[in-house]
C-alpha positions, 0 to 999 in steps of 0.5 A, a space after each residue: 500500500 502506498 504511503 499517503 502525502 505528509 502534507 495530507 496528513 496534517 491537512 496542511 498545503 505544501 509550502 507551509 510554514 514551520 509554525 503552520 506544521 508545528 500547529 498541525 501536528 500539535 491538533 493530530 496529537 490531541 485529537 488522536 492520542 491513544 489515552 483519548 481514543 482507548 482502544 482504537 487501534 486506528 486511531 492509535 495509527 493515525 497518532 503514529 503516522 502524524 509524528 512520523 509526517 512531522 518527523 520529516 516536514 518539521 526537519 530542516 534537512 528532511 522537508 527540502 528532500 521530500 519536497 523535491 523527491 517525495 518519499 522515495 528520497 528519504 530512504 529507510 523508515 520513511 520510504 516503505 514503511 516501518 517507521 518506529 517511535 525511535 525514529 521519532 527525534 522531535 519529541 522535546 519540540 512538544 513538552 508542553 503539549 505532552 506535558 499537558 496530556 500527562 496531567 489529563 490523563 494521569 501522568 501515565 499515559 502514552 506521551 510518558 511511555 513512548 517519548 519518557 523511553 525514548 526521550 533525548 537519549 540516544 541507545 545502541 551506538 550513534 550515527 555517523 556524521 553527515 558530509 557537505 560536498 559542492 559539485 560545480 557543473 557546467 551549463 551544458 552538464 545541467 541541460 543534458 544531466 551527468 554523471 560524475 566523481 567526486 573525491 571525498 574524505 570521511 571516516 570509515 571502518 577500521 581494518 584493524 577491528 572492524 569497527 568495534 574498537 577493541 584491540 586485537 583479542 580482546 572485546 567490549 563489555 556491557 557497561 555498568 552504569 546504563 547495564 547495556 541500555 545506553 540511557 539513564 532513567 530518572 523518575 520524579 513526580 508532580 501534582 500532575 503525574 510522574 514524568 521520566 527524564 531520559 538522557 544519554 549515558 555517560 559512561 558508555 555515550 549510549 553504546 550499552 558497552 565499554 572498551 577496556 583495551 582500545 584499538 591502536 588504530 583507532 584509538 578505540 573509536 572504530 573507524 579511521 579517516 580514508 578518501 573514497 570516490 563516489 558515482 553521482 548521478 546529475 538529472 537534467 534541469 539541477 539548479 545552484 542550490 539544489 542538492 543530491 543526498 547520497 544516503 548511508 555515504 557519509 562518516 560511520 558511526 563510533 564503534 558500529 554506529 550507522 553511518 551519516 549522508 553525503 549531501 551533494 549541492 550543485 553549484 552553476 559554473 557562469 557560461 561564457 555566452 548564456 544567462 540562466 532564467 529559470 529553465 530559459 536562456 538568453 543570449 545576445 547576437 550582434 548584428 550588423 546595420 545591413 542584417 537589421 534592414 534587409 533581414 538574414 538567415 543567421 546561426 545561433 550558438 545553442 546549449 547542443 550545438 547551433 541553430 538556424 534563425 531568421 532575422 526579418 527586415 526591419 529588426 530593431 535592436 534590442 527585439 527578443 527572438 525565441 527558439 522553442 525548446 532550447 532552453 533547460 529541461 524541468 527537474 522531474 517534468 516533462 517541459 524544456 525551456 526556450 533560448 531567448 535571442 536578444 538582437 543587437 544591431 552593433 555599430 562599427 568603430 572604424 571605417 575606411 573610406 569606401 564605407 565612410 562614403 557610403 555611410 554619408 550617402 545613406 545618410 542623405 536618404 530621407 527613408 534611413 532617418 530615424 524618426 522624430 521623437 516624442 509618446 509616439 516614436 517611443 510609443 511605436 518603439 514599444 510596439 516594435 519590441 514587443 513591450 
């Protein structure tokens, strides 16, 4: 079955804003809490889908992803299902709101249970950094999409443990102070019910173990900083600022830890000969004061190669032609933008003498003057450009 819109279930329009969507799940938890709603299992669902749809839109890293990519970006729990209460890490966003629904329900309700459990602690061994890398493409790249290298460093499993920290014949043990839990529990009560604060331990950093005799490696951390090469895979119509996750090819995690995403951000090298407008392009053609009166087939350079273009008689300078479907294509559409051909009647700087006579016997022509200005000349200028 496939998964439904996060927006829809919030009941928000995509581009809300984040105290919109803070709003909204506020009323989801209210209105579905299980406490409320004993027994109703789909009620008891439709609580867990709304922390799972705030989870991502109230996450500044999670929300751009799925808005571009939708589920099929985010990967793991949030891509086909599975999402569990430890996936949940905005629980401390809402305390107020859990606090409140504690004392309605007696202080030992579902907010107590699930987030007292899972809390700010963190169990089993942390996740791996996240890495930032720029990628600059050409124009021509983000028209056609690429596929490119990149070289990065980050850090991965040691060799000489395998990731678990420990040196060469010896192991871990279960810490002492969390028992293996990787968190530590402190209970206290209130007028209005029994609150749980969990936190991370800080013994075993909520790895549920302990290294007694570290790796020389690795000085006991379970990985080591290496270079590796990736393969990124550019669509067609990227822009400066958008960017590519590469999820699980960040750093590992300490002693086993999962490891973090590799963020990809494009940025849009400057072409020699064309300006970016969205998914259109401009580019300026100088011609001459003959091609302008009497009109000329030309060739225009374009993102694939050149096209042929007419210029009628008559053309004013400054008058915008447009090659349909020569621009840049729409990132996961199915339209392409248009080449915009800016015309520029370019007058020369010398003359030789043949062209200076010319040039003065044109201009005892009565037909060649401009006329005179004034609203009307501007007015018909307009017109002729198109404005």
């Amino acid at each position: 079955m496939s998964k439904r819109d996060y927006y829809e279930i919030l009941g928000l329009e995509k581009g809300a804003s984040d105290d919109d969507i803070k709003k909204a799940y506020r009323k989801n938890a209210m209105k579905f809490h299980p406490d409320r709603n004993p027994g109703d299992a789909e009620a008891e669902a439709q609580f867990k889908e709304a922390a799972e749809a705030y989870e991502v839109l109230g996450d500044a890293q999670k929300r751009p992803v799925y808005d571009q990519y939708g589920h099929q970006g985010l990967g793991g729990p949030f891509q086909g299902g599975g999402f569990q209460w430890t996936d949940f890490t905005h629980a401390t966003d809402f305390e107020d709101i859990f606090s409140n629904l504690d004392a309605v329900f007696g202080g030992g309700g579902i907010f107590g249970d699930i987030f007292g459990r899972r809390g700010g602690g963190q169990r089993g061994p942390g996740r791996g950094e996240d890495l930032r890398i720029s990628l600059k493409l050409s124009m021509e790249e983000i028209s056609a999409g690429a596929q490119k290298k990149i070289k990065l460093s980050r850090l991965d499993k040691c060799d000489s443990c395998s990731g678990n920290g420990a040196k060469a014949g010896s192991g871990s043990s279960t810490c002492n102070v969390c028992n293996g839990m990787g968190q530590v529990r402190q209970a206290t009560r209130s007028l209005f019910g029994q609150f749980v604060n969990v936190a991370t331990c800080p013994e075993c950093n909520g790895e549920g173990s302990t290294v007694s005799d570290p790796c020389p490696d690795c000085s006991g951390e379970g990985r080591t900083k290496k270079a590796v090469s990736l393969s990124v895979n550019i669509p067609a119509g990227v822009s400066d600022g958008n960017y590519i996750p590469l999820k699980g090819q960040g750093s590992v995690g300490r002693r086993g830890g999962p490891a973090g995403d590799c963020m990809v951000f494009i940025e849009e090298a400057e072409h020699e000969a064309f300006d970016r407008h969205g998914d259109d392009i401009l580019y300026e053609l100088a011609i001459s004061f003959s091609q302008a009166a009497l009109g000329a087939e030309v060739k225009v350079p374009t993102l694939n190669g050149k096209a042929g273009m007419k210029v009628p008689p008559g053309t004013q300078s400054g008058q915008i032609f447009r090659l349909r479907g020569k621009g840049i294509p729409e990132l996961n559409g199915y339209r392409t933008g248009d080449q915009l051909v800016r015309v520029m009647v370019w007058t020369p700087s010398k003359l030789n003498k043949k062209e200076e006579d010319l040039f003065r016997e044109l201009a005892d022509l009565e037909n060649v003057q401009p006329p005179e200005g004034g609203k009307g000349f501007f007015e018909r200028m307009k017109e002729v450009l198109g404005g």
